[in-house]
Structure formats: C-alpha cells, structure tokens
PAVEX-115552 format. One record per residue (C-alpha): x, y, z; chain. Coordinates in steps of 0.2 Angstrom, whole numbers. Layout:
<atoms>
<east:X	north:Y	up:Z	ch:A>;
...
</atoms>
This chain:
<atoms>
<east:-919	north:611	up:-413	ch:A>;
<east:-935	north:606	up:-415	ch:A>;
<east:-940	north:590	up:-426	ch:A>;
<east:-953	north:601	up:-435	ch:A>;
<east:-939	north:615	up:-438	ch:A>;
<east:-928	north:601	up:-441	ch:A>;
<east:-939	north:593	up:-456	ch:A>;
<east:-942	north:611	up:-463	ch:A>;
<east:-924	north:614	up:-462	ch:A>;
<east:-919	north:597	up:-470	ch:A>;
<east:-935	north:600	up:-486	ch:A>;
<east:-929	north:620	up:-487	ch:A>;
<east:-907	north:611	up:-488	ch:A>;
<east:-915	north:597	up:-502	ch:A>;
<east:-925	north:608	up:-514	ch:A>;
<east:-909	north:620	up:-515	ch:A>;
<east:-896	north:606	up:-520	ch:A>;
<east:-910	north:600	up:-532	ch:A>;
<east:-909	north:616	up:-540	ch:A>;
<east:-890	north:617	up:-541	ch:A>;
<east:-890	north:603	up:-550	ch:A>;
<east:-904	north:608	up:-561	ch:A>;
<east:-893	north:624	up:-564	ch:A>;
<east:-876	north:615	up:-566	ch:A>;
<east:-885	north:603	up:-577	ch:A>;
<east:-890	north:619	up:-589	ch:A>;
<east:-876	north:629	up:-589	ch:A>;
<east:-865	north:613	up:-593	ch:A>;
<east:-876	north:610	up:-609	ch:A>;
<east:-879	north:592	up:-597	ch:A>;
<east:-893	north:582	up:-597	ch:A>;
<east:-901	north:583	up:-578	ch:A>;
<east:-912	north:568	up:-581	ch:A>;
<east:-917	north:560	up:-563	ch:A>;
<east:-902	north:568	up:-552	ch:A>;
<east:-913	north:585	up:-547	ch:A>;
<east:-927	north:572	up:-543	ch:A>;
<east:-912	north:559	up:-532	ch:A>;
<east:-905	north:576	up:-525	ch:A>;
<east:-923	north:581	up:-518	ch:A>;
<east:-926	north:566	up:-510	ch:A>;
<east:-910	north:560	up:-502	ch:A>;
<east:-899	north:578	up:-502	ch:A>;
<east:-878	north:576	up:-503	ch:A>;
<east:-881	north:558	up:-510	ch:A>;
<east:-890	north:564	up:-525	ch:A>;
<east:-877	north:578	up:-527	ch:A>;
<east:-862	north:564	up:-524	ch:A>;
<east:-871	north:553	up:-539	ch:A>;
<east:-875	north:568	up:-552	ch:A>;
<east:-858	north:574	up:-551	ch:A>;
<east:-850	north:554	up:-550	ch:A>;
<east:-861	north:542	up:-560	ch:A>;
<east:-853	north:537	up:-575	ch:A>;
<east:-867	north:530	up:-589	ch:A>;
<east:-854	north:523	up:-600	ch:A>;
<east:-851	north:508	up:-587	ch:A>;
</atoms>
C-alpha cells in the first residue's frame, strides 16, 4: 500500500469511529462533548478514552 492510499485509508478508518461515538453518545442519552473530535484525530485512542475516562476523578 501506498502512503497516499494509506493516509486516505487511515482519514476514511477515523471519521468512522468519530461517528460511532457520535452515535453511541446519542443513543445512550451521553454527552459526546470532545471524544468524536479526540476520536478523529488519534483513532482507537479516542475510542479507548470515550468509553474509559471517568470525569468524577
């Protein structure tokens, strides 16, 4: 692969799990506030930190 296809692939991989979590947030009635944003930019990370980061800490 390609670094062009690669970057594509990579941008096409991120804006999906934004929207998942955009999605997830809305069906559970949970405020999304920055994760879609985290998600887009650094991928399974922002995934790992919407569905772990705990705010009461």
């Amino acid at each position: 692969m390609d670094g062009q296809a690669f970057l594509a692939a990579t941008l096409v991989a991120h804006a999906g799990f934004a929207i998942v979590v955009a999605i997830h947030a809305f069906a559970t009635d949970r405020d999304a506030g920055r994760w879609p944003f985290v998600t887009l930019a650094f991928g399974l990370a922002g995934i790992a930190a919407y569905f772990f980061y705990d705010e009461s800490r």
